[in-house]
Structures are given as C-alpha cells and as structure tokens.
C-alpha positions, 0 to 999 in steps of 0.5 A: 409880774412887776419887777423894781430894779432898786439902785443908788440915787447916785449912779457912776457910768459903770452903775448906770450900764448895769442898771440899763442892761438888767432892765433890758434883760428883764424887760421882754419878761417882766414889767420893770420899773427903776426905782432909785433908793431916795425919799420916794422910796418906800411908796414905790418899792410898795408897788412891784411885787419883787425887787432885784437888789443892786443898791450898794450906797446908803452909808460908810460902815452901813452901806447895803443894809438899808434896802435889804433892812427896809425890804423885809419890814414892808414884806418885799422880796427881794434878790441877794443877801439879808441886811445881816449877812451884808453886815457880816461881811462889810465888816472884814474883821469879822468876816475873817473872825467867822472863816477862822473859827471855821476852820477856813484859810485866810491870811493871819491879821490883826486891827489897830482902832484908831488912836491906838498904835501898832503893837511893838510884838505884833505876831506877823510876818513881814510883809504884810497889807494895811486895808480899811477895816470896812471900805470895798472896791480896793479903797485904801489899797495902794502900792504903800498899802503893802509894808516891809518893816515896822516904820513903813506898816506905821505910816500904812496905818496911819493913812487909814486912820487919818483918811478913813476914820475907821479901824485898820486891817493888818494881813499878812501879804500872800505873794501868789496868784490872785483868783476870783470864786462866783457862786450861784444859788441856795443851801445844798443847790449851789452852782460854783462858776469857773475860777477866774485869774487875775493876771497882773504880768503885763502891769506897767514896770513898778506898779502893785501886783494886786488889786489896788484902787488905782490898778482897778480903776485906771490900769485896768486895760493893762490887766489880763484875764484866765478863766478858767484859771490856770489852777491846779485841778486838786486845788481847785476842787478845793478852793470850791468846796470850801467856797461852798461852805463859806457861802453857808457859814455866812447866810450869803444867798443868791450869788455872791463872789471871794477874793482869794490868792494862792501861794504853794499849792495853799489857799487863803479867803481875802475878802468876801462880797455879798453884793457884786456889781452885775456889770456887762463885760467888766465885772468878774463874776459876769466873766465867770458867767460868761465861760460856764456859758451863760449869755448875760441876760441868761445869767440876770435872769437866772439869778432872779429865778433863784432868788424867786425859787428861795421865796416859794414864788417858782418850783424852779428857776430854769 
C-alpha cells in the first residue's frame, strides 16, 4: 500500500523532523511518498491510496480545510479530521459557542469585530485574556494579552485588530493549573491518553504563567512537564468523560488535543485542536504518547490504523 504524507510546501525545522520521522515510522510497512501541498498536488495525491494528513497551512481563517476539502472531492482517504470539523474548531468563537450549548465548561467570553469597541457594560470579570478569534500556536498571546481593567483590555483589543485584521476573543482568565487532554480513535472506541501538566514554576521572574507565543517558542526549556498531571483523580475522571464528549459533539476523528486549565477543583475547555503537530520529543500529545507507553512509531502507526479502521480498509487497527 502506498502511503502519501501530505505537508506544507513551506516547512520550519520543527515540521521538517516530523515529516521525516512519520516517513520513517511508516517506512518499514508501507511505501511512502512525500507529497507537499503545492501545484502538483492533485496529480500525486491521485497516486497513493491513503494520505497521513499533517498539512496546517493553506490560508489565515482557512488554513487546514483545503486538503481534507480537496481529499473527499477526489476520494482519497485520508488521517484526521474533515474540512467541516477544522473549520468548527479553527474558529474559537464557535468552537466555544458549540461546548456552551452543550453544557461543557469553558471560560465566559465575548467577540469585538474589528471596528467596533469594547462595550462599556462588558459582563466579565477581570482579568480577563484578549486572543485572535482564528490564530493557533499562542499567536497573539503575550504577556499584555492578559488585562487588569477597562483601559488596558482596550489596547489588547486593538492589538488584535490591528496586527491580525481579525475579530478578538475576550475570556475570562482562569488562574490554575494548565493541562493538555490527547485522545485517540472513533465514536464509542475512543482511547484518552495520560492528562499532561503544563508547569510554568521555573519560568524566569515576570514572564506570563501560561501559553504565550513567546513562552512557547523561546522559553520553552524553561517549561516543566507532568505526565501524568498532578490532578485529582475525581477531576480527572471528569476532565476525561467530558473530553469524549467534546471529541463527539464536535465530529473530531482520529486524534485530536484540548487546552484546558483547572481552578478549584473546576475545569474549563480553553481551545480545541483537530490537527496537532506529531513532533518527536516536542509536541504534547507525543508526550501524552509516550507515558500510555507507546514508542513513537508505535503511535504514528496506530493512529493510521485508526484512521484505515474508520474507513472499513482494516477490522482492527492493532
């Protein structure tokens, strides 16, 4: 069987190990080829007969809907979400309007469009986080992203107006501890991973207690990591049925990952990614991975059995 590893044509040096190493996992079972989401494309994605999915460019609010768009036109299957769910959950506003209506805990919010003003009746408690509505990896987040009062959310917003051009995201700021959920699978056979723990303790006196873009990117030796996290266990028997079923009301497939923090024994989804980077020995989920004892290459091929298993190609993915 020929597998095509879809990517993006432009590739940082964290994009590029993960390219190489799912090849390498995949290798010694499959024929794999490379295949870079360019002009070329369609005529040899046409070739293989499934894809692994990693491409997360192609656009600002649209990014990760082409391939999975262009995929289910031509008939390929292919690993991860539908265009329909990445869209959903690109989109924080209403990624958090669909967990609110079902009754699943995220932070309180409200969205300034651009041109439009913060309300002077705004029905939030300081402090509160400003985000871009539709940006992913922490961009937009730094440590003025957090506000204290009326005149500092103000100039939040405007920075995401003015160097996003897109719509801001108004949160309530959750003080607590900051977890990651992976989970695996399909319908009622979902597996949850080992809650991960974001530690920010040993950050560099004054930096941002959480995700920022620049804690992410450039401090990130300075983060700790718990897995499992120090949680609870009533709360994380929560945190994970009520993962599963924000796995379901959203149509995510395959695997997926959720930002979430904890303050007083509550929980609160923060943001929901359908397409996680798969890289070795940085990104969370493989963290997640690695404690439920899986070895990296076990886990790429797991999730491409799933993945076939959804399609009626295999009866079971092990």
């Amino acid at each position: 069987m020929r597998i095509g590893i879809v990517c993006d044509k432009n590739l940082d040096e964290k994009k590029e190990k993960m390219i190489a190493s799912v090849a390498e996992a995949l290798t010694e079972l499959y024929d794999v080829v490379v295949i870079p989401f360019d002009e070329d494309f369609i005529k040899r994605v046409k070739e293989v007969d499934f894809v692994f999915n990693l491409s997360t460019d192609g656009g600002k609010d649209t990014r990760q809907l082409h391939v999975p768009a262009l995929l289910d036109l031509l008939g390929v299957p292919y690993t991860s979400s539908s265009a329909f769910t990445h869209a959903l959950c690109l989109d924080k506003r209403v990624t958090k309007i669909i967990l609110a209506y079902h009754n699943l805990p995220t932070p309180r919010f409200f969205v300034v469009d651009v041109g439009e003003s913060v309300p002077e009746n705004l029905s939030l408690d300081y402090p509160v986080i400003v985000k871009p509505v539709r940006e992913g990896s922490s961009a937009g987040l730094r440590k003025e992203s957090v506000a204290q009062d009326p005149s500092h959310l103000e100039e939040a917003v405007r920075y995401v107006h003015e160097v996003f051009e897109e719509p801001a995201l108004i949160e309530e700021f959750i003080e607590g501890m900051e977890v990651s959920l992976g989970i695996i699978g399909n319908d009622e056979d979902l597996e949850v991973l080992p809650l991960l723990e974001i530690d920010f303790s040993n950050l560099p006196e004054g930096v941002e207690r959480f995700y920022s873009h620049r804690v992410k990117h450039e401090l990130d030796e300075h983060l700790k990591y718990h897995c499992p996290a120090r949680v609870p266990e009533k709360i994380e028997k929560k945190i994970k049925e009520a993962g599963k079923k924000v796995f379901k009301v959203l149509g995510l497939r395959d695997y997926a990952r959720m930002d979430i923090r904890i303050r007083d024994d509550r929980f609160f989804f923060l943001e929901i990614n359908s397409l996680p980077l798969l890289v070795p020995s940085f990104s969370d989920i493989i963290k997640m991975a690695e404690t439920a004892g899986y070895s990296y290459e076990e886990f790429i091929l797991r999730l491409l059995r799933i993945a076939m298993r959804r399609y009626g190609m295999i009866e079971e993915e092990v």
